[in-house]
ZAROKE-783996 format. One line per field, with one value per atom (N, C-alpha, C): residue number from 1; residue in three letters; atom name; x negated, y negated, z negated. Coordinates in pm, 1 decimal. Example, Ala and Ser with C-alpha at 12.3 -4.5 7.8 and 13.67 -1.06 7.14 Angstrom:
residues 2
pos: 1/1/1/2/2/2 $
code: ALA/ALA/ALA/SER/SER/SER $
site: N/CA/C/N/CA/C $
xx: -1319.0/-1230.0/-1320.0/-1285.0/-1367.0/-1290.0 $
yy: 569.0/450.0/330.0/225.0/106.0/-3.0 $
zz: -780.0/-780.0/-780.0/-708.0/-714.0/-787.0 $
This chain:
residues 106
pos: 1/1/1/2/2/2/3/3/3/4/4/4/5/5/5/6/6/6/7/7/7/8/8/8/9/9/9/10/10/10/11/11/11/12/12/12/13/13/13/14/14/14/15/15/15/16/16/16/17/17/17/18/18/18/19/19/19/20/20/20/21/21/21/22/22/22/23/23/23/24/24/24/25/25/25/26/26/26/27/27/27/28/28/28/29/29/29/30/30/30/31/31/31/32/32/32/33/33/33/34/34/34/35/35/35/36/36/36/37/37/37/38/38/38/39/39/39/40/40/40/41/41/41/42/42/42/43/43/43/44/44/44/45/45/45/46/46/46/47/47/47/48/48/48/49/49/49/50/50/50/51/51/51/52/52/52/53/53/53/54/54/54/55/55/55/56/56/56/57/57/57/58/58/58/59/59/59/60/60/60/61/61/61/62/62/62/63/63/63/64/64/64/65/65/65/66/66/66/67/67/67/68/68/68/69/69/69/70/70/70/71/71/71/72/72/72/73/73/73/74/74/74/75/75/75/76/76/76/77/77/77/78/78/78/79/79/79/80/80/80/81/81/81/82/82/82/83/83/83/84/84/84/85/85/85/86/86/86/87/87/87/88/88/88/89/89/89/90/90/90/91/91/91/92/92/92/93/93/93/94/94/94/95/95/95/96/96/96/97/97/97/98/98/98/99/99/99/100/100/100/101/101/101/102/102/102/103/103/103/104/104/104/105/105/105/106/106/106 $
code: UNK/UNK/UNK/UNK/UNK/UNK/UNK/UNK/UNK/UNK/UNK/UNK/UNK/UNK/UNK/UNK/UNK/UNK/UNK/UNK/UNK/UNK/UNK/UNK/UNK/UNK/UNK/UNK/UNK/UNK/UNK/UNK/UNK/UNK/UNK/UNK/UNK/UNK/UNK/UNK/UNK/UNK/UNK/UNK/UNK/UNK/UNK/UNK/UNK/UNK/UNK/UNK/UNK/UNK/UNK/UNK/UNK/UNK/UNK/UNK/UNK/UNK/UNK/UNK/UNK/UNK/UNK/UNK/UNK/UNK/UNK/UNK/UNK/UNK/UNK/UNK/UNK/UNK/UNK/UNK/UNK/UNK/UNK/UNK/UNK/UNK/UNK/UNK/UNK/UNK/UNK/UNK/UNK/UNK/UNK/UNK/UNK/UNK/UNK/UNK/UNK/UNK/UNK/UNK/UNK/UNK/UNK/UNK/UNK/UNK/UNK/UNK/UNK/UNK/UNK/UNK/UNK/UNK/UNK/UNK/UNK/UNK/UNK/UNK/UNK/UNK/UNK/UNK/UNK/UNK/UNK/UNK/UNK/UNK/UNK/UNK/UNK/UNK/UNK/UNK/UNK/UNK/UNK/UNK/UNK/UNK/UNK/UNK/UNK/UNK/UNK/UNK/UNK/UNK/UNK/UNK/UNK/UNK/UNK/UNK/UNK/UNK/UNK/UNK/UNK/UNK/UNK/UNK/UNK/UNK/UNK/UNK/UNK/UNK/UNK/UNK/UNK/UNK/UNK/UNK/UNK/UNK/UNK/UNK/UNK/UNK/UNK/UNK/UNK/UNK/UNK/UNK/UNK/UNK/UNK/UNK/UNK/UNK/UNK/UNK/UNK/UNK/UNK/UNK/UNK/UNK/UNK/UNK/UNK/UNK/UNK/UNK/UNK/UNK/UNK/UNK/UNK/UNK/UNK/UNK/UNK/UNK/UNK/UNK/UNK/UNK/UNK/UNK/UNK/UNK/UNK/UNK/UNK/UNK/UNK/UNK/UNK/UNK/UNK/UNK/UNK/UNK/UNK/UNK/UNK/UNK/UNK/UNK/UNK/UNK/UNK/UNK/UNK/UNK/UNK/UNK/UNK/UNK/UNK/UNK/UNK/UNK/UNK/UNK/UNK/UNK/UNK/UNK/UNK/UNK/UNK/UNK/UNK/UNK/UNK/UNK/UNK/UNK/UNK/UNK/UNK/UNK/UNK/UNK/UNK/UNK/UNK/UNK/UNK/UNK/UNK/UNK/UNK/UNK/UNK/UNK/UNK/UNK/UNK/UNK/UNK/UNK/UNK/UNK/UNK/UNK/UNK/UNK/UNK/UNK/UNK/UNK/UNK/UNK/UNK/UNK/UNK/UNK $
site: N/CA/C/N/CA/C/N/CA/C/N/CA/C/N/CA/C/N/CA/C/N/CA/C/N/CA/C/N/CA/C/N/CA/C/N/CA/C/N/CA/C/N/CA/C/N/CA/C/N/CA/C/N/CA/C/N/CA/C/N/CA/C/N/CA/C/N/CA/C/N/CA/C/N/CA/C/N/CA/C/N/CA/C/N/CA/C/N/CA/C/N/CA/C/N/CA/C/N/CA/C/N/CA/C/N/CA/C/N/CA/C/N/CA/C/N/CA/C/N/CA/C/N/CA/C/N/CA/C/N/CA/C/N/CA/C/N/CA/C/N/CA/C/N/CA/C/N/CA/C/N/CA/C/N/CA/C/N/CA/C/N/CA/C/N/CA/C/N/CA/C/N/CA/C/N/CA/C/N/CA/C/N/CA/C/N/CA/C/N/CA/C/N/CA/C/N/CA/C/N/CA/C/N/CA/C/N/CA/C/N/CA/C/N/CA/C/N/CA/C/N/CA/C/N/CA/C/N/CA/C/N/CA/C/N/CA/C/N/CA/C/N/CA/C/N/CA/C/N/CA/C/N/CA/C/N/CA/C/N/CA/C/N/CA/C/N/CA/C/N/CA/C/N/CA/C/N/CA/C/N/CA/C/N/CA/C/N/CA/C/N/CA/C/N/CA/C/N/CA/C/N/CA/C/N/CA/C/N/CA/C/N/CA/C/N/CA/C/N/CA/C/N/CA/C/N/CA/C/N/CA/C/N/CA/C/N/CA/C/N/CA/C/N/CA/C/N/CA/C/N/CA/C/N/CA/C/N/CA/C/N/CA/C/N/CA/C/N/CA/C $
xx: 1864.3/1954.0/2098.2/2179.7/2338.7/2351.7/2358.6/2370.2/2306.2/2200.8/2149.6/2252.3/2321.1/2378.1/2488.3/2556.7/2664.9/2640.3/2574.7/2619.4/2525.7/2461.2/2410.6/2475.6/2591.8/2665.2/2789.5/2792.9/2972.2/2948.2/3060.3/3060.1/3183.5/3185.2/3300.5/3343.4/3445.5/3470.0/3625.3/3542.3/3682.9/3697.7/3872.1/3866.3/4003.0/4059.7/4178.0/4248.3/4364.5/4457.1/4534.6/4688.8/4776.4/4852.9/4915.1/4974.5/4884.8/4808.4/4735.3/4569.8/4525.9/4392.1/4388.8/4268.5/4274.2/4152.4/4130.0/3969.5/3979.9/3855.7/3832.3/3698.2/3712.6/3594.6/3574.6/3441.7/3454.2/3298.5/3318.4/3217.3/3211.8/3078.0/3045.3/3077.6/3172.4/3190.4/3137.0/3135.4/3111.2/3261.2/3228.9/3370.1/3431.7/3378.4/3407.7/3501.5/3507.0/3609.7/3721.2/3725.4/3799.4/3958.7/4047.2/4095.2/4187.1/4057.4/4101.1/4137.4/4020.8/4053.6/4211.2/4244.2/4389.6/4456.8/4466.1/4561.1/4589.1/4476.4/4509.7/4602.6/4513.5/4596.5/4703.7/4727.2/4915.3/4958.5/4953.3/5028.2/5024.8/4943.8/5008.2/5059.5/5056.9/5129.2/5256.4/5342.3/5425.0/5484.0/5485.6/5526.2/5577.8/5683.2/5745.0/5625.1/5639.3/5576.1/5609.7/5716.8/5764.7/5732.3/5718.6/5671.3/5490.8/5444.9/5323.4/5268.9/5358.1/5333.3/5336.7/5426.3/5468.4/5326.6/5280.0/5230.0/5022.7/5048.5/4888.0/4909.0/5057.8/5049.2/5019.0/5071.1/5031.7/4911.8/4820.3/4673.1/4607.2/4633.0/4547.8/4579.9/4709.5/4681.1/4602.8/4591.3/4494.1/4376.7/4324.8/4234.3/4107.0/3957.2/3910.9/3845.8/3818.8/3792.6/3643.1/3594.9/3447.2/3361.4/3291.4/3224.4/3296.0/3400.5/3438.5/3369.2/3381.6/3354.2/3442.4/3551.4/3703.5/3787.2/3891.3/4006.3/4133.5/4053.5/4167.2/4273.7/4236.4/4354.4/4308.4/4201.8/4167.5/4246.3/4275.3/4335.6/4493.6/4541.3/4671.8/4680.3/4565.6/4579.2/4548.6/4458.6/4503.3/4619.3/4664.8/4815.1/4950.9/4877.9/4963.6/4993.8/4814.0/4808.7/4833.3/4834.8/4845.1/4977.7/4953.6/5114.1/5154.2/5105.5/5140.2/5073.8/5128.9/5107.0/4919.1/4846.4/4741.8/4703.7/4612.1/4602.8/4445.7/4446.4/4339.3/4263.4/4203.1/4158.5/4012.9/3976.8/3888.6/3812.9/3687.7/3675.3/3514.9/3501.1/3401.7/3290.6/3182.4/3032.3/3027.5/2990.5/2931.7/2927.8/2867.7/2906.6/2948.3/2850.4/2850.1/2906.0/2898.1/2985.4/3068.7/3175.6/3276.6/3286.4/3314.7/3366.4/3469.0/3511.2/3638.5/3661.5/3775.6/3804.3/3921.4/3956.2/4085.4/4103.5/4228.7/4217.6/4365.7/4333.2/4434.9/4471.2/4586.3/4626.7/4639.0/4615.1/4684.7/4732.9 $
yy: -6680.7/-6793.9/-6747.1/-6866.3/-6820.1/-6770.6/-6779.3/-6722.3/-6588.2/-6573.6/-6410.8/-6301.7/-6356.3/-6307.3/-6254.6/-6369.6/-6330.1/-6246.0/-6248.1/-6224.4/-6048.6/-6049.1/-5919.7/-5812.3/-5863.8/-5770.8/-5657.4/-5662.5/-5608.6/-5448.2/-5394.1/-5259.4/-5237.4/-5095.3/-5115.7/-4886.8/-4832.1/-4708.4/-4652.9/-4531.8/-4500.9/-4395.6/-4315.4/-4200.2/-4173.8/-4045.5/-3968.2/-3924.2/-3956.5/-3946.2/-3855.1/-3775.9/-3692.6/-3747.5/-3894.1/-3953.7/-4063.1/-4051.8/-4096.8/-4156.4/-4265.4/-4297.0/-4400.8/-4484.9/-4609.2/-4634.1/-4790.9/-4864.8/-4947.7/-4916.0/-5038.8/-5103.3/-5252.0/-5372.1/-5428.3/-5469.6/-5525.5/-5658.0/-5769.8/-5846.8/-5937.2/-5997.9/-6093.0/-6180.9/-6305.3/-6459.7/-6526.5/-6683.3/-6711.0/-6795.4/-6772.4/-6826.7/-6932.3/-7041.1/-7181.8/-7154.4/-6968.1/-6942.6/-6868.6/-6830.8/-6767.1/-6814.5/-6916.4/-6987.3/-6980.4/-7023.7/-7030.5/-6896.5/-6779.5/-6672.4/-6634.2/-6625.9/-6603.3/-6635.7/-6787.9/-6821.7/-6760.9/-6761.0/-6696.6/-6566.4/-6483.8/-6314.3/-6356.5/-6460.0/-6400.3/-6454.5/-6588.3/-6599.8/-6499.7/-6395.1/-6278.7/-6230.4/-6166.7/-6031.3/-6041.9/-5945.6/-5969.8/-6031.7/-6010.5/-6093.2/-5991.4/-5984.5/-5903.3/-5885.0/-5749.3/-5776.4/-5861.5/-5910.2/-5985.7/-6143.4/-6196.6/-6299.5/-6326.7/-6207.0/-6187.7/-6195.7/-6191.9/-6157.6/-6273.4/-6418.3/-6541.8/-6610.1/-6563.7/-6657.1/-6650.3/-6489.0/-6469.9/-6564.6/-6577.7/-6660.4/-6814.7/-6867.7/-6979.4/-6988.6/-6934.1/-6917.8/-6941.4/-6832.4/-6837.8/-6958.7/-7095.2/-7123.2/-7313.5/-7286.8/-7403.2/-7400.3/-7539.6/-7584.1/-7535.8/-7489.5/-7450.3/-7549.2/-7597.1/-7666.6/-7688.2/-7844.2/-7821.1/-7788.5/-7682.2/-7565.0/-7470.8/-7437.8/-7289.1/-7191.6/-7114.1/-7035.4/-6870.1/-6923.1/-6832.9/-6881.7/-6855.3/-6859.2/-6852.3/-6785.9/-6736.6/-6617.0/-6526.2/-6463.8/-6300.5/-6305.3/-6180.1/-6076.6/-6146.3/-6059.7/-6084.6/-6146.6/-6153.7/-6013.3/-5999.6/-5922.9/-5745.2/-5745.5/-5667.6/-5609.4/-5709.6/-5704.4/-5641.2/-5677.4/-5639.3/-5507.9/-5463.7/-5301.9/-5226.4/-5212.8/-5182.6/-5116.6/-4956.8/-4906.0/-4914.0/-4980.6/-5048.0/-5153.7/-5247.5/-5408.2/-5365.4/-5451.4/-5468.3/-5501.2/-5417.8/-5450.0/-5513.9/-5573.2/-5647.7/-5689.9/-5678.8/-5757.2/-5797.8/-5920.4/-6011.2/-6033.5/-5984.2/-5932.1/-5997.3/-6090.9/-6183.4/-6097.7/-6097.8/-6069.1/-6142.7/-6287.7/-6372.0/-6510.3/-6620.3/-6763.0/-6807.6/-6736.7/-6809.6/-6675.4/-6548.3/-6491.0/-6382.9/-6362.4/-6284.9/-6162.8/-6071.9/-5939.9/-5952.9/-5921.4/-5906.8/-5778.4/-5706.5/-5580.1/-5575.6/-5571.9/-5497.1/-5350.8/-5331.6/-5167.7/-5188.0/-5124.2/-5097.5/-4953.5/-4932.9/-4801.7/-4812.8/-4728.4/-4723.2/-4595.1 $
zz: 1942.1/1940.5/1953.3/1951.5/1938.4/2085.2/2189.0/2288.2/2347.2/2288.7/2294.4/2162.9/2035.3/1973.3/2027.8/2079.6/2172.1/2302.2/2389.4/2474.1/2457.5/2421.1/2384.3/2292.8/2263.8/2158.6/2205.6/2341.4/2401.8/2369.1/2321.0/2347.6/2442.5/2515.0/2547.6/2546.3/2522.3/2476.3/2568.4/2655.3/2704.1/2637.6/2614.5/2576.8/2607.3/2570.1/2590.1/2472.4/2476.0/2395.3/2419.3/2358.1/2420.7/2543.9/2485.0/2532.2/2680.6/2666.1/2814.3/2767.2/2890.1/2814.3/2710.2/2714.4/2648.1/2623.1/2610.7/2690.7/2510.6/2478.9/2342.9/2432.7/2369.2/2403.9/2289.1/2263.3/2144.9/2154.5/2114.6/2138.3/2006.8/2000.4/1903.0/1965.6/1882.5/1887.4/1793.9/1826.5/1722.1/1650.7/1545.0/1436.8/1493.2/1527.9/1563.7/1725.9/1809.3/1886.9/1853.5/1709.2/1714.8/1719.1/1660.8/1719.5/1843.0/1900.4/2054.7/2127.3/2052.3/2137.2/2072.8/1913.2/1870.7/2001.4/2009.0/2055.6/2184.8/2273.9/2419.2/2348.7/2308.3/2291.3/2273.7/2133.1/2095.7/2221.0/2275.2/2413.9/2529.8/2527.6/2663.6/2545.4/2405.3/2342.3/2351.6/2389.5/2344.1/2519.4/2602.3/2722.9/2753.2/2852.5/2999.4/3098.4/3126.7/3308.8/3368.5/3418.5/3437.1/3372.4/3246.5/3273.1/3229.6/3218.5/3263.6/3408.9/3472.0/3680.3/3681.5/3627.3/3662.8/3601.7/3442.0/3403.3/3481.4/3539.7/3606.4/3736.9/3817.8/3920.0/3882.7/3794.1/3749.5/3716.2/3675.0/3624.8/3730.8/3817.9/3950.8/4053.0/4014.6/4090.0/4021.9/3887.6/3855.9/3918.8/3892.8/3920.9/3788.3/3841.5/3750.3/3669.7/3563.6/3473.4/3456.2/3484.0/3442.8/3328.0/3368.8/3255.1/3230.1/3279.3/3272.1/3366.2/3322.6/3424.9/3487.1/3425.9/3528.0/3497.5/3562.9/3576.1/3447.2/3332.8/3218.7/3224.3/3362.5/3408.7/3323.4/3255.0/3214.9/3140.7/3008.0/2960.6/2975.4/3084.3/3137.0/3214.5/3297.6/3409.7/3312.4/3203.8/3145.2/3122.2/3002.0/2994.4/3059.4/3181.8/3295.4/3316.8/3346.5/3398.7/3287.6/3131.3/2999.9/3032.8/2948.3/2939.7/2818.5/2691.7/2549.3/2502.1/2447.8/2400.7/2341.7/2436.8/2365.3/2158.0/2123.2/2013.6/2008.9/1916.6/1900.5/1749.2/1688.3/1523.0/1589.7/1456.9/1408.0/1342.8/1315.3/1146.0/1130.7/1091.8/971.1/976.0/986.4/1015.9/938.5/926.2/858.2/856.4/822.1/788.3/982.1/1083.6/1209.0/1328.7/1287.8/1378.0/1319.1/1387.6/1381.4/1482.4/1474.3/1600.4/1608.0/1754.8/1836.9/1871.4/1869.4/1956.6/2008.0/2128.2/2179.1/2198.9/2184.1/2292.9/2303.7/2434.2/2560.8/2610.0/2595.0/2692.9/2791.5/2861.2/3037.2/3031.1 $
């Protein structure tokens, strides 16, 4: 079912670079999130530490939403610890899911 697709799919890859480390994640969605997930990313890309620090305090101090199940502060708090702008692509599997990947330096 759609929920064993998803949630059975995460990879996740550390490794070393010259310039320091860096973490790839990568998971199956399904199409009908992708969207939503855009939108979160571009809203941290591209932020200050600074108004990344403001916008994780604001996160943490909503109220959590029924049927969520966190906070939203994830890839803020990424963001945060990151020593270059998260990158991220999207890429079409098929009519009902899509792959996600970020990677992050530290």
């Amino acid at each position: 079912d759609a929920y064993d697709a998803v949630s059975n799919s995460g990879i996740v890859c550390i490794g070393k670079e010259n310039d320091g480390y860096f973490i790839r994640s990568g998971n199956t969605i399904e199409n009908t999130d992708e969207l939503n997930l855009r939108a979160h990313l571009d809203r941290v890309l591209g932020k200050s530490k600074d108004e990344l620090k403001l916008m994780f305090k604001e996160q943490m101090k909503k109220e959590l939403e029924p049927g969520k199940n966190g906070a939203g502060i994830g890839f803020i708090d990424i963001a945060r610890k990151a020593s270059q702008p998260i990158e991220y692509s999207i890429k079409k599997i098929d009519e009902t899911y899509s792959f996600y990947e970020i990677m992050v330096k530290v």
